[in-house]
Structure formats: structure tokens, C-alpha cells
N, C-alpha and C positions, 0 to 999 in steps of 0.2 A: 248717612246722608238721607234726606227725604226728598227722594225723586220729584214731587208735586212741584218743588221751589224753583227746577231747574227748568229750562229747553230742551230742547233736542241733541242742537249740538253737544251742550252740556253733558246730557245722559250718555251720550254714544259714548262716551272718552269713563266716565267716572262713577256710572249705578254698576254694581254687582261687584265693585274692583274691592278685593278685604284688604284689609290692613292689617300687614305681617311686622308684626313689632319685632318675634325673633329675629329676624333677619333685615328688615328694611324694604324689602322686594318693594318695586313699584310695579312690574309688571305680575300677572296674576298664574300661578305656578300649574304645569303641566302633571297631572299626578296619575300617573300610568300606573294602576292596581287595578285588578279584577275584585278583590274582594277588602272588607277592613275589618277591623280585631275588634269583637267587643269587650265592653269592660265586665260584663259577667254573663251567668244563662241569662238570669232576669232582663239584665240591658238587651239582650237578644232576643226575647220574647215581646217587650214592649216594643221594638221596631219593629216584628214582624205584625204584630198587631194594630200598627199603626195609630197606637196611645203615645206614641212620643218620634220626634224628626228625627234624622240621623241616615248617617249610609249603611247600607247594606248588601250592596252589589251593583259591582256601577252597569250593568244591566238596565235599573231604575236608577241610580244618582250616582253623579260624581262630581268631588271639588269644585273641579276644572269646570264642569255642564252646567251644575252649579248659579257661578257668578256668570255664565254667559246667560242662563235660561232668567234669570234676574236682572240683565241688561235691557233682554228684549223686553221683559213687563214692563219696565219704567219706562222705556221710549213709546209704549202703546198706553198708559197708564192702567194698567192691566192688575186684574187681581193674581194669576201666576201665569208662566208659560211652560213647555216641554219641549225640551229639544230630542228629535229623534233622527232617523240617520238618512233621511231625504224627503224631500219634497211627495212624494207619491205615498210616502209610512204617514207623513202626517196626515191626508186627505184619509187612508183607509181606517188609523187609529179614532180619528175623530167617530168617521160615518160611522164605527164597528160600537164605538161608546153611548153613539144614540138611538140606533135602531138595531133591530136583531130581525130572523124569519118571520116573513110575513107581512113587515114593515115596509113603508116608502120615503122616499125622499124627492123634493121636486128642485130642478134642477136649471138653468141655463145651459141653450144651445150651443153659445158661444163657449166652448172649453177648449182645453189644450189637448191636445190627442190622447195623451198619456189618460188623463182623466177621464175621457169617451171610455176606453176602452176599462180601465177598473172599473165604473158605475155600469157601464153596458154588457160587461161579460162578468168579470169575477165577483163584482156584488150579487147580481142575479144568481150566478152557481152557489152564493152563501145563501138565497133565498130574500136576499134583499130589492125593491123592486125602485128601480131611481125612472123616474118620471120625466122626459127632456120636456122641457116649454116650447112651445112653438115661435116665441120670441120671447122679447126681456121684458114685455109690457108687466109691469105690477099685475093686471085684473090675466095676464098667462099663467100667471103665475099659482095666483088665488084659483084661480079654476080647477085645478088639479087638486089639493089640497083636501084630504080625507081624513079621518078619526086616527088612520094609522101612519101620517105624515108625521114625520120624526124631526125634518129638519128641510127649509131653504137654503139653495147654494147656487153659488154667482162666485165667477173674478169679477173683482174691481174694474180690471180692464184686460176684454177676452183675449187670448188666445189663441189665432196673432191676428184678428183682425183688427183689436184696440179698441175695441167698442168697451161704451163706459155705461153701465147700466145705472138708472134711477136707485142710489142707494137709501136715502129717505124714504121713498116710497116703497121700496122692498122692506125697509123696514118698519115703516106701519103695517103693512101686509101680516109681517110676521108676530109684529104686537096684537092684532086684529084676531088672529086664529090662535096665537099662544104658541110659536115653534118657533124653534132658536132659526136665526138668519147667520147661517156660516158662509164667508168670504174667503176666499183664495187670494190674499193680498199679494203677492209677488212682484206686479207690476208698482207695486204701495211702495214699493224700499223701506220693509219694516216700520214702517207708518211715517216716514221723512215725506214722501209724496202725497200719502190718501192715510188718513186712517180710520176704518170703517166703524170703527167703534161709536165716532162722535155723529152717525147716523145712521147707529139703529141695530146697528152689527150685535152676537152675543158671540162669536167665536172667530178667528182669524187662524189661518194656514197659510203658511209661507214655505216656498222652496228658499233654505239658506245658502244655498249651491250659486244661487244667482247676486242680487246687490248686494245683500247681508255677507258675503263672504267677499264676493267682488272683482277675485283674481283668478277664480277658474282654477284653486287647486284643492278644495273638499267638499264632499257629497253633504247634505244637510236637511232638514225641513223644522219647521216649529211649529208648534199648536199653543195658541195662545186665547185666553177665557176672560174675555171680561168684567165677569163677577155682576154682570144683569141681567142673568136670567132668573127664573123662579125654578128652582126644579124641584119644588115641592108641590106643582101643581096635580099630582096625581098622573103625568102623562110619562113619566121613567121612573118607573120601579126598580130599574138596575140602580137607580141614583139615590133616591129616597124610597129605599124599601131594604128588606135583609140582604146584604150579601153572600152571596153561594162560596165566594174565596177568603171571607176574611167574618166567618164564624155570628154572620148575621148583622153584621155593622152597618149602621148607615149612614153612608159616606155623606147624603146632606146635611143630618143631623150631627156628623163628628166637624164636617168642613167647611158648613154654611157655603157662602158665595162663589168658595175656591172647589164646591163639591165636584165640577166636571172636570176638573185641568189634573186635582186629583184620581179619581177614574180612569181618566186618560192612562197616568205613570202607573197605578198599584194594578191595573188591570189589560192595560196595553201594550205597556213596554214589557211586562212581566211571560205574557203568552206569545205575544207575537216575537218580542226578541230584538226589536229595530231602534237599539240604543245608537249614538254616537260616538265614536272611540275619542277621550279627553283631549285628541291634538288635534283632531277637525275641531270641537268646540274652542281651543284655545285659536287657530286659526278664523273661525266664527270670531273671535271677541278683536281681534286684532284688524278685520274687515272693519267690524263694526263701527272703529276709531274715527275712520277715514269716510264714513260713508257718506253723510252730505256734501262732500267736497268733492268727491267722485260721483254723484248725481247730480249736482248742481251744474260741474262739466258739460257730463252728457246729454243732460238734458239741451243746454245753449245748443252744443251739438250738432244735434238732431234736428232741430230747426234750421238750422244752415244746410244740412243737408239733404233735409227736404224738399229747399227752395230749391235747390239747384234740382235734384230730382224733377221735382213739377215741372221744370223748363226746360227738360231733356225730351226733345225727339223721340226717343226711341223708347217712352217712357208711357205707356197708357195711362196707367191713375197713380196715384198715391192719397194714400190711407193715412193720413196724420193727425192725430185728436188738436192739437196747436192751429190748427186752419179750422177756418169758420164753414168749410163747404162739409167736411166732416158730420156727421148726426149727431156722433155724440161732443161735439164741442162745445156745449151749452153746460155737458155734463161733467164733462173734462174740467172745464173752470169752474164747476161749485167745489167736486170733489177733491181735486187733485193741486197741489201747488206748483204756480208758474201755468197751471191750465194744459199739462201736456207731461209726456213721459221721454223717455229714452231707448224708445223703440217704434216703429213705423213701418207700415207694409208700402210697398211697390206691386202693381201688374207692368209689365212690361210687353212691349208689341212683339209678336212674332208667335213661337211657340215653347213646346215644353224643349226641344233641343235646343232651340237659341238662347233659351234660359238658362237653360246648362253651364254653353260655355261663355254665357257671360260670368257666372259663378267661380269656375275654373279657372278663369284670365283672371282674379281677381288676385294682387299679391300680398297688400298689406289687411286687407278684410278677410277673416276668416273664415273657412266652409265647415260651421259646424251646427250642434245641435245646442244653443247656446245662447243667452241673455245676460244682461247685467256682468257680464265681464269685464275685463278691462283695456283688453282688445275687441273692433268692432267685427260683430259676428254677422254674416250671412245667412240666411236658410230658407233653402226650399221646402216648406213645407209638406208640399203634395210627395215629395221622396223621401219625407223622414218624418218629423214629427208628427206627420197625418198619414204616413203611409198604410198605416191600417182599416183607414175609416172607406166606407162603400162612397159610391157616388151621391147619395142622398143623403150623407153624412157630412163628406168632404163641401158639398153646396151649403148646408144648414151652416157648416161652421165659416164660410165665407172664402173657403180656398181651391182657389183656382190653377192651374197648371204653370202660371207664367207668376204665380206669385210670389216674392221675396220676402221675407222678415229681415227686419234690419236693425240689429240691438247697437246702439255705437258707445266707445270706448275711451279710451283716454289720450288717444294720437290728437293731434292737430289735424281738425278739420279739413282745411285746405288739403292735406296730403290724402287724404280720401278721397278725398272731391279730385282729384288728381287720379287716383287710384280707380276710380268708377271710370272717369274716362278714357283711360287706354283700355281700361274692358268693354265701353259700350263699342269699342273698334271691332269688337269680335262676334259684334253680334249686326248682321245684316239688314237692312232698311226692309 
């Protein structure tokens, strides 16, 4: 099939699905091997030299990862993607393929904890120097931006406060100085919501742990390559210059437009090790069937139960990109379909105990560390996904003590909305 002809919907259900004449199989086969047989030395030697495709250890490829990492191209219209084994292998494989010691990267304040804490401790200990922006303005951005800037990075939509950065303008920034503009789509739902590509993007990371899988039962991340960058500009020598691992080759001149996403697998997944085992990506492709119909849900959702949130008492702000008193609501509706997502913060009155056991009295929402599932998730930030960040950390990324993330799921509204009120009984005027 040629993915261009179709939708979304279309692609989610039938890019990467092969057609097994032995057998008939409509559904796309689980192939649990560590290794596969060549058909001589020679065949073996031209895989490892990457003169010809094929597997060779599903470490780097398998069947199964396959047709899923070929789903996800076609729903982003993507020149290739890589599936590796979570959301945080993606963000480091990437940053590790563009810069090396001595390099920087500049970066959004707004990220998820997780990401603080790789760009602010374990990059640095590699010698890597990640730049935070003092906001999301495009000319924050630019300012920072030296001879040894490797790469811009932004989510879509931060982390949890929802904020939706200018991605056209981030990415003239990044056309303006000549450095790849990488996105953290997650909040995107594998490009059903936002796809950052059609403004400006050259690289996309996704947790597949989240929408892309949907159900909360395997760990995932993808890195996915646009095939618009130049990286023949003289600015990555790892890319277009000899390689150290594969006897001088280079990887722009063997793989043109697909040369970073390649990079990625023959040098990423090979050292570091952070493949996916064939039944999370078949789990991955079975998610992926169903996924605009389970964010199409949520999204309605979340809007209902935002409203009722805004007109709760006990309820100091909420945070919803859907409402126009939001900042980024302007940016919500260019980027995002429907102008909003499936996720939404709350502060609530009182304090960090009463926020507690609001959380705690909660039966059918669950307390966890969690998005894009299929049940709605709760989470205190300031006690988990930010628990590591300092006070001038936790402020810059917008989270406060009494604040809730609120991912919602596939229940009936109403019974949530149900479900929040015999909780707000536990929490004191």
C-alpha cells in the first residue's frame, strides 16, 4: 500500500500489516528470536556492513518491530521510525546521535521531570551541556544558540502544565540557524492530535507507553525522522563523515534523508541496548488500531470534566488548553486537533495534605504515574513525577504543591464526575 493515499484512521489499522500468503494471517505475527540464520558468510557480511537490509539481531530489528516501526512512519508521514524500549531510551538515543562532549542543546523549561533530570544530570556527566530557556518564546530560544548547538527541544504540549509552545516559530528558528528542531510528541498521540512535522519539526519522540499503546500494559518510546533535515551541512560529522563502527561508511551518503533514524538503530540501539522485546511492539501495533477512537473519547472527556472542575469550590484554577483563559489556547487550536488534548491540571484550595487525601478517597481515578491510558489517571506531581526537581525547578516547570494532572480514560464521564465528588467530601473548605 502507499501510505500517502490514505488517513489516519486508515494507516493506524493497515501500514506495516505484511501479507502472509502462507498462511492467511490477518493479524501481524509475534516472532520471539533473539537471533536469525543467514543464508551464507557473505549474506552475513553484507548485513553487517550495512550494503544490504535484513535482520540480524533483534537487539537492532525484528519482524514483529518491524511492521510496527513502519505503522508509525506512515501515520507521521515519516521517512523511517525506531522503536526502542521507552520513552526516556528515545529522548537519550536521539540527544546521543546529535551531539557528543562539549556540545549543547537548548531546550524548553516546560518538560516532564523525567527529562529535567536526564538533560540536567546524566547528559552533563556524558559531557553534554542542555541549555534550559527561560521561557518558550522563539527569540529564548535563539539566544542561547552557539556554533556547538546540536539540537532544539520542546513537547508539543509541556509536561503537565499543557502549555503549547509556538511550533512554527520554533521552527523557523531552527531553519534560521540550521539545527534539527526535536519534539517530544506524546501529548501528539503519534501525530492523531499534533503532528509536528507539518510545522517545522525534523525529529519526533514519543513515549509509546502512553496513547500509542493505550492500555497501560508495555513500556515503549519511538524516534521518528522526518527525512528534512540536511545533514550534509558540515554540522555532524557522525552523520556525514567516516564512521568509527562500520569501517568508514557514511551513513548520509549510503542513506540520504533516512541518514539519522538509521544512526539512531546501527549505532544506538547496537551500544546502548534499549531494543523492544517483539510482544510490547505487537501490543504497540494492536494499540495503535484503536487509537483515534480512544482519543477522540478522551479528549470529549476532558472537556466535561473540566467544566465541572472550574465550578467546583474547592477547586482554585484549572489548567485546560480547550478554554480560551488558557495562554496557550491560541496555540492549542492551530496545533492540535479539536484545539485541546486529554489531559489537564487542577490546583486545588487548601494544601499539600488536603491534596493527598483528595487523591486517596478517589475510587474509580487512578493514583498513578500515568497518561494516555485507558483508565483516568491522577497525579501529584510535586510527589512523583517532579519529585526530584529543586524548588526553582519545580516553579520554572509550573508545579505547585496542591497540583493535580489529570490524564482521563475510557469510563463514562459522569461516573467520574461522580467519582471527584465524593472525594472533594474529604477534603475541607
Amino acid at each position: 500500500m502507499e501510505p500517502k493515499n490514505y488517513r489516519f484512521e486508515t494507516l493506524q489499522v493497515h501500514a506495516g500489516l505484511p501479507e502472509n500468503r502462507e498462511t492467511g494471517a490477518r493479524g501481524v505475527a509475534i516472532c520471539p528470536t533473539a537471533a536469525y540464520r543467514f543464508r551464507s558468510c557473505d549474506h552475513a557480511a553484507r548485513l553487517f556492513e550495512l550494503s544490504e537490509a535484513g535482520n540480524i539481531y533483534t537487539r537492532l530489528q525484528n519482524p514483529t518491530t518491524t511492521a510496527y516501526e513502519e505503522r508509525i512512519a506512515a501515520l507521521y508521514g515519516a521517512v523511517g521510525a525506531l522503536a526502542v524500549s521507552s520513552g526516556m531510551s528515545a529522548i537519550l538515543v536521539t540527544v546521543l546521535s546529535l551531539a557528543s562532549r562539549g556540545d549543547n542543546i537548548v531546550a524548553s523549561p516546560l518538560l516532564y521531570g523525567g527529562t529535567y533530570n536526564q538533560f540536567r544530570i546524566s547528559l552533563r556527566n556524558m559531557g553534554i551541556e542542555v541549555r534550559i530557556a527561560p521561557n518558550e518564546r522563539p527569540e529564548a530560544f535563539e539566544a542561547l544558540i552557539d556554533d556547538r548547538t546540536k539540537a532544539l527541544y520542546v513537547e508539543s504540549m509541556g509536561n503537565p502544565t499543557c502549555d503549547v509552545p509556538d511550533l512554527e516559530e520554533l521552527g523557523a528558528v531552527a531553519r534560521r540557524r540550521d539545527v534539527p528542531l526535536v519534539v517530544d510528541n506524546t501529548f501528539g498521540a503519534a501525530g492523531y492530535l499534533c503532528n509536528p512535522f507539518e510545522w517545522g519539526a525534523h525529529i519526533v519522540v514519543d513515549s509509546a507507553t502512553k496513547w500509542i499503546n493505550g492500555h497501560g500494559t508495555a513500556m515503549g518510546g519511538v524516534i521518528v525522522d522526518g527525512g528534512n533535515y540536511d545533514w550534509g551541512n558540515g554540522k555532524f560529522p557522525q552523520i556525514d563523515g567516516p564512521s568509527e563502527g562500520y569501517h568508514g561508511l557514511n551513513l548520509h551518503k549510503a542513506f540520504g534523508r533516512a541518514a539519522f533514524i538509521v544512526k539512531c538503530r546501527v549505532d544506538g540501539l547496537r551500544d546502548l541496548g534499549c531494543c523492544p522485546s517483539p510482544f510490547d511492539s505487537y501490543l504497540m501495533l494492536l494499540g495503535l488500531e484503536t487509537l483515534s477512537l480512544r482519543v477522540r473519547h478522551e479528549v470529549e472527556s476532558t472537556r466535561r470534566l473540566a467544566e465541572y472542575c472550574r465550578s467546583h469550590p474547592k477547586v482554585a484554577r484549572v489548567s485546560y488548553v480547550g478554554f480560551d483563559t488558557h495562554p496557550s489556547f491560541g496555540n492549542a487550536r492551530k496545533y492540535y486537533r479539536f484545539g485541546s488534548s486529554a489531559v489537564f491540571t487542577i490546583e486545588l484550595k487548601g494544601t499539600l495534605e488536603s491534596t493527598v487525601r483528595f487523591v486517596e478517597a478517589l475510587h474509580l481515578a487512578a493514583n498513578m504515574t500515568m497518561i494516555g491510558d485507558s483508565i483516568t489517571v491522577v497525579t501529584h506531581p510535586a510527589s512523583t513525577t517532579h519529585k526530584q526537581l529543586g524548588e526553582a525547578d519545580l516553579a520554572a516547570a509550573g508545579v505547585t504543591p496542591t497540583l493535580l494532572r489529570i490524564s482521563l480514560g475510557l469510563e463514562d464521564v459522569e461516573d467520574l464526575i461522580d467519582d471527584f465528588e465524593q472525594a472533594f467530601a474529604h477534603v475541607e473548605e
